[in-house]
C-alpha positions, 0 to 999 in steps of 0.5 A, a space after each residue: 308883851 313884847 315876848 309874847 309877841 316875838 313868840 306869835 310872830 315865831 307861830 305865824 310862820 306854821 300854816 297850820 296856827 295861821 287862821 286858827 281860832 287861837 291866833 285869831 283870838 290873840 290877834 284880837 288881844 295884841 290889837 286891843 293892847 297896842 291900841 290902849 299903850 300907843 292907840 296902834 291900828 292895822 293900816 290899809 294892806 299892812 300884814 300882821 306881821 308889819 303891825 306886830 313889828 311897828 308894836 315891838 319898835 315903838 315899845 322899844 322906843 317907849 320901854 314898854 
């Protein structure tokens, strides 16, 4: 998981994949995982970005 989403924080930065229907249906799948292994939620004005990281720092922390 936590290639997956260094690899989707790499694709964020092309405008063209941001909003797409792609990174929107994976945005719903890291949102489903990361609240299953640490029940993570996006917090109030926290970009995707912030929330990615805070998902690869607790699982660092937890080895996940």
């Amino acid at each position: 998981m936590n290639k997956f989403l260094i690899n989707e924080l790499k694709l964020l930065k092309d405008n063209n994949y941001y909003g797409s229907k792609k990174q929107i249906e994976r945005e719903k799948f890291i949102y489903n995982i990361s609240f299953k292994d640490f029940g993570l939620e996006l917090k109030y004005n926290e970009s995707i970005e912030e929330f990615y990281n805070r998902y690869l720092k607790l699982s660092l922390i937890y080895n996940i």
